[in-house]
N, CA, C and O atoms as CSV, one atom per row, in Angstrom:
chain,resi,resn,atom,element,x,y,z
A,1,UNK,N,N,154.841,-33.911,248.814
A,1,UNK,CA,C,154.793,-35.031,247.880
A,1,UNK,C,C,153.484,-35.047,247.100
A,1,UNK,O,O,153.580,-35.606,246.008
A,2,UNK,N,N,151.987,-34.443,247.483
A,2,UNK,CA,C,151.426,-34.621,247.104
A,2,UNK,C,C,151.070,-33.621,246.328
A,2,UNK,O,O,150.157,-33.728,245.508
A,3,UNK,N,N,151.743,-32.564,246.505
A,3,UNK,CA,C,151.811,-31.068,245.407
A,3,UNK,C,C,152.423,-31.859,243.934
A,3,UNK,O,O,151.980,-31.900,242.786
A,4,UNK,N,N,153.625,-32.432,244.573
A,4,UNK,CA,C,153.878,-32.845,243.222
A,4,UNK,C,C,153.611,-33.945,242.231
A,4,UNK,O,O,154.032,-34.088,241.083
A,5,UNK,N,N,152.891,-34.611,242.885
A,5,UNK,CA,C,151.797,-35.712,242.615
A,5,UNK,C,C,150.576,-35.156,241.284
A,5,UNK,O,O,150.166,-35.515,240.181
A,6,UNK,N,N,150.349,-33.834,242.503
A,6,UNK,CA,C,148.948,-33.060,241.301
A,6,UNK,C,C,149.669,-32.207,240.810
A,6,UNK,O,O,148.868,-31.447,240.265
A,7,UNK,N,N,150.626,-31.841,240.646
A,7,UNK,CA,C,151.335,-31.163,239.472
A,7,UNK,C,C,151.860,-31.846,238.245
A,7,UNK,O,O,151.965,-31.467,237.079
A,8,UNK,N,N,152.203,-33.132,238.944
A,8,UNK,CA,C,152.545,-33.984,237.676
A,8,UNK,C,C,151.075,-34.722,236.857
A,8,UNK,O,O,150.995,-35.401,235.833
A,9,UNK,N,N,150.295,-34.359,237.577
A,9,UNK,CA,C,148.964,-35.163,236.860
A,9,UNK,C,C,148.086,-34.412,235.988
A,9,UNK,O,O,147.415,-34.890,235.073
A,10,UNK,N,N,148.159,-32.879,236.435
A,10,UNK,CA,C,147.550,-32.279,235.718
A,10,UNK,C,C,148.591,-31.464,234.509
A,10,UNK,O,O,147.999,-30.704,233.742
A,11,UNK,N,N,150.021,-31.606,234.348
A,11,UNK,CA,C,150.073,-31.531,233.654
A,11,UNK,C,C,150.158,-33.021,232.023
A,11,UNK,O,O,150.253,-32.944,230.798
A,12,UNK,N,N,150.059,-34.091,232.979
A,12,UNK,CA,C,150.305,-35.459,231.847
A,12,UNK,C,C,149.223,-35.517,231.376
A,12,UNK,O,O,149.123,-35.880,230.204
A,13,UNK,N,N,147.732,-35.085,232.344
A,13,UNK,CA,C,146.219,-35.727,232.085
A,13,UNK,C,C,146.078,-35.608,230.157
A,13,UNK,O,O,145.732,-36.532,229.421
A,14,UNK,N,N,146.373,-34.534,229.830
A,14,UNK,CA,C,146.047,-34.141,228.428
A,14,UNK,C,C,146.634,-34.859,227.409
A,14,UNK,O,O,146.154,-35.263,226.349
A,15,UNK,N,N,147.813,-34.968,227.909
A,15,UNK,CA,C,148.755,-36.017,226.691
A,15,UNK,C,C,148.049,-37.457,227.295
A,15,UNK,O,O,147.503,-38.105,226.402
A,16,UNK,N,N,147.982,-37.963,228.431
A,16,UNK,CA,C,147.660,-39.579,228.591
A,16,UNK,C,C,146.122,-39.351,227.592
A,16,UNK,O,O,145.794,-40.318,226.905
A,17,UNK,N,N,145.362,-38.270,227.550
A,17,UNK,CA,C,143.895,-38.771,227.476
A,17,UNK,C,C,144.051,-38.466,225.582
A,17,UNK,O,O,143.028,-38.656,224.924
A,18,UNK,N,N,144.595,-38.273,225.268
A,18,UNK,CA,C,145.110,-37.813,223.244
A,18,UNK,C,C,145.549,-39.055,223.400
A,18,UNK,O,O,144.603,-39.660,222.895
A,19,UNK,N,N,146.600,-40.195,223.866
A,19,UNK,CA,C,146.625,-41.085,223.470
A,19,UNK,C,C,146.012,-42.117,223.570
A,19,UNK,O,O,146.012,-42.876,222.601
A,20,UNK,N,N,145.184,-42.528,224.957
A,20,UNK,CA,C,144.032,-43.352,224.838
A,20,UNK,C,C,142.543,-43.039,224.232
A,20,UNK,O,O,141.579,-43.779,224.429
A,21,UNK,N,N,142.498,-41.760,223.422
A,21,UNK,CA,C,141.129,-41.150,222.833
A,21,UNK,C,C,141.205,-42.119,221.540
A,21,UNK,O,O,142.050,-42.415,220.696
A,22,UNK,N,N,139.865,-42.452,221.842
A,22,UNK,CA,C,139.023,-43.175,220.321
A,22,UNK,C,C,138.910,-41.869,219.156
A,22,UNK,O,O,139.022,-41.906,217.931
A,23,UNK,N,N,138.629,-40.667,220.129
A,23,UNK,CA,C,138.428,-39.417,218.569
A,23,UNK,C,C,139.239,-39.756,217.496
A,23,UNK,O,O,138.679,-39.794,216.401
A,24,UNK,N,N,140.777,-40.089,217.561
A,24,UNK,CA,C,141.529,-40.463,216.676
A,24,UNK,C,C,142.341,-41.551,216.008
A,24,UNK,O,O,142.131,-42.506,216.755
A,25,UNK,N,N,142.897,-41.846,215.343
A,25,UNK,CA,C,143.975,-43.324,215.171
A,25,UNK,C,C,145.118,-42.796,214.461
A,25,UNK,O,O,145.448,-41.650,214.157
A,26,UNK,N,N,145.591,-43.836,214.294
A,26,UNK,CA,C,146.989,-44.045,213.714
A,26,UNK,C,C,148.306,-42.729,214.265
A,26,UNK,O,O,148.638,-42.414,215.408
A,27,UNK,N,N,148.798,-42.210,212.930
A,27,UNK,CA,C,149.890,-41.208,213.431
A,27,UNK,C,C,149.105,-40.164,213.194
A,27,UNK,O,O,149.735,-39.427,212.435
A,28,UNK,N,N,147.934,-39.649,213.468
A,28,UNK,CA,C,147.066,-38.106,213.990
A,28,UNK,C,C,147.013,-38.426,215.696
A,28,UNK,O,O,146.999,-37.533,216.542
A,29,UNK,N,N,146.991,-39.584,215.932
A,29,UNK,CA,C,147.118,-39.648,217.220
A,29,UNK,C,C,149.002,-38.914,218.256
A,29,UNK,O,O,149.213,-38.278,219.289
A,30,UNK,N,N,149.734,-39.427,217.337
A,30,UNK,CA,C,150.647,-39.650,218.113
A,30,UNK,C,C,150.745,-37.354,217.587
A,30,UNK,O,O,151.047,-36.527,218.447
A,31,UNK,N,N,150.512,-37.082,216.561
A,31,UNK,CA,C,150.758,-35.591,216.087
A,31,UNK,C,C,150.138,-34.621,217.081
A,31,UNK,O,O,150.652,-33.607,217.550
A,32,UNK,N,N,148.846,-35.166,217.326
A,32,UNK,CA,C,148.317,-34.473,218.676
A,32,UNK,C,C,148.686,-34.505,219.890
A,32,UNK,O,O,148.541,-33.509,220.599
A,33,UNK,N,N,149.128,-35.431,220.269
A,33,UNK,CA,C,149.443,-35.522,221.454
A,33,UNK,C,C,151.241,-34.848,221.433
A,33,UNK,O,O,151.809,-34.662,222.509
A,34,UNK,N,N,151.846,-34.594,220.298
A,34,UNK,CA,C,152.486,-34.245,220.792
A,34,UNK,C,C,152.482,-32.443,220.124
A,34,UNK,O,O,153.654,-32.080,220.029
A,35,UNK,N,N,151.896,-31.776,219.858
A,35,UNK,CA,C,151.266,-30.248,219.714
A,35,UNK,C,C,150.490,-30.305,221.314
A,35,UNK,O,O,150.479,-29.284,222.002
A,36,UNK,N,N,149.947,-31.413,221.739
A,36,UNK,CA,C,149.632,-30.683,223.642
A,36,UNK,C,C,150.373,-30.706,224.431
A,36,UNK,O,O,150.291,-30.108,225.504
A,37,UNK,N,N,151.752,-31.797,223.854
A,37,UNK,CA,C,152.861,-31.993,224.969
A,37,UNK,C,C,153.486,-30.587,224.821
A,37,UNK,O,O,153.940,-30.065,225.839
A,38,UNK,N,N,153.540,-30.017,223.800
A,38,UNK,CA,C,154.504,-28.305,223.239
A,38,UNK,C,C,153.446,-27.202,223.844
A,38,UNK,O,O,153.923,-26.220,224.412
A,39,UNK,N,N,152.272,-27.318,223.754
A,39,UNK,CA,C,151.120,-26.165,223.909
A,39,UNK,C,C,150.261,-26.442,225.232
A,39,UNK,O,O,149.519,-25.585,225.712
A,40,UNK,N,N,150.441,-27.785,225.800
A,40,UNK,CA,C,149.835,-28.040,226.844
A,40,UNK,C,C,148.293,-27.682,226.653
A,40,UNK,O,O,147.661,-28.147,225.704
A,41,UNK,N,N,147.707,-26.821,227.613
A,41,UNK,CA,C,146.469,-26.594,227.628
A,41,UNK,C,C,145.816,-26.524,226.154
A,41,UNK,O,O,144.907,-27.188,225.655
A,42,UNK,N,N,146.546,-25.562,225.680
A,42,UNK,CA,C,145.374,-24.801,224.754
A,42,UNK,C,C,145.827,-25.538,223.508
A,42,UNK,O,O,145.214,-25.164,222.508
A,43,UNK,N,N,146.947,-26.708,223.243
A,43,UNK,CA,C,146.326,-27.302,222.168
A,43,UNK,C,C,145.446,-28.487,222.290
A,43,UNK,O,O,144.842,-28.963,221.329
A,44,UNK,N,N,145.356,-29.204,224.158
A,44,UNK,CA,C,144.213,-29.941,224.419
A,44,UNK,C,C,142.797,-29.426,224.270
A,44,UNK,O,O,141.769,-30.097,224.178
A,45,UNK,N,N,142.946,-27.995,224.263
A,45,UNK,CA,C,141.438,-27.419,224.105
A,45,UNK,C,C,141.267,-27.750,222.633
A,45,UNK,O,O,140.332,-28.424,222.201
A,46,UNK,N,N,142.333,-27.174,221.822
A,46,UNK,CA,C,142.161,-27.631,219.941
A,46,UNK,C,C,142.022,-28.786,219.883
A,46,UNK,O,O,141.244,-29.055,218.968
A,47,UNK,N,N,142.358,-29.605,220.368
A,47,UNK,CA,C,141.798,-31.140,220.199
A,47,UNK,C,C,140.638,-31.390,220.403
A,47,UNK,O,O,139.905,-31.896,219.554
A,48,UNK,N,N,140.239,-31.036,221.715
A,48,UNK,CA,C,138.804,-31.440,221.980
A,48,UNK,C,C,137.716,-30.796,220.809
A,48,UNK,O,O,136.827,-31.395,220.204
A,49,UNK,N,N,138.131,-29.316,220.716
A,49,UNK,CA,C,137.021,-28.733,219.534
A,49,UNK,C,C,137.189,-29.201,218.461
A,49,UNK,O,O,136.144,-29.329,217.822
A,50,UNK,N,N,138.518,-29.679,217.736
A,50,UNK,CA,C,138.286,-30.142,216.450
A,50,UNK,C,C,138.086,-31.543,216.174
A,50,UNK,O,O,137.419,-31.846,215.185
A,51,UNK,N,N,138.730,-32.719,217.149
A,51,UNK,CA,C,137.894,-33.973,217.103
A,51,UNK,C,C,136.284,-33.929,217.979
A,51,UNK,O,O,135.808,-35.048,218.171
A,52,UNK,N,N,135.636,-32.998,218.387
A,52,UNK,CA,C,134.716,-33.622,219.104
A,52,UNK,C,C,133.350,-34.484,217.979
A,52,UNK,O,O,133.165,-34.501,216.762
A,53,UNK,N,N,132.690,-35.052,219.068
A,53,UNK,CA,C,132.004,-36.097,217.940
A,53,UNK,C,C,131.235,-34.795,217.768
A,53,UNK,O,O,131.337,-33.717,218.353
A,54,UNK,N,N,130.242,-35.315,216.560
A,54,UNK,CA,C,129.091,-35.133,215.560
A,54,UNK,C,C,128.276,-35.593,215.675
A,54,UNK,O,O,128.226,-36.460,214.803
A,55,UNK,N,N,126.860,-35.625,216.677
A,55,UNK,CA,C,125.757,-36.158,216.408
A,55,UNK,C,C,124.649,-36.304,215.373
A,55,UNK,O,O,124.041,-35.371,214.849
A,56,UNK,N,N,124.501,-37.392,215.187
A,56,UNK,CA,C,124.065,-37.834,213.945
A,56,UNK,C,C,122.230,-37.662,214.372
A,56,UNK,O,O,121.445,-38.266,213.641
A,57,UNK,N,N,121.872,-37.138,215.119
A,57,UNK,CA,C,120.615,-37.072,214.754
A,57,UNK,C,C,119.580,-36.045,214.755
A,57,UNK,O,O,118.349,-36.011,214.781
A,58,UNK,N,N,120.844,-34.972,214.706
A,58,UNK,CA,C,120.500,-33.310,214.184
A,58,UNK,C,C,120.285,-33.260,213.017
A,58,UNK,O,O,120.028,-32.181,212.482
């Protein structure tokens, strides 16, 4: 039970965390999350690199 507990978590973690992420709004939110629900990992990795923030005091 608990295999499938962390099987089901690590594969939802990416889609739950695209839809509660501030990086984005409106319907770019819902577009991403669902290119990680199709690509899983590696379009959560494209998310993270292309919304990550920009520090502003470089």
């Amino acid at each position: 039970m608990i295999r499938i507990l962390f099987i089901a978590v690590l594969f939802l973690w990416p889609v739950v965390h695209v839809l509660f992420s501030t990086r984005v709004q409106g319907n770019a939110k819902y577009t991403w999350a669902t290119i990680v629900l199709l690509t899983s990992w590696f379009g959560y990795l494209a998310f993270l690199i292309k919304t990550r923030a920009i520090d502003d005091d470089e």
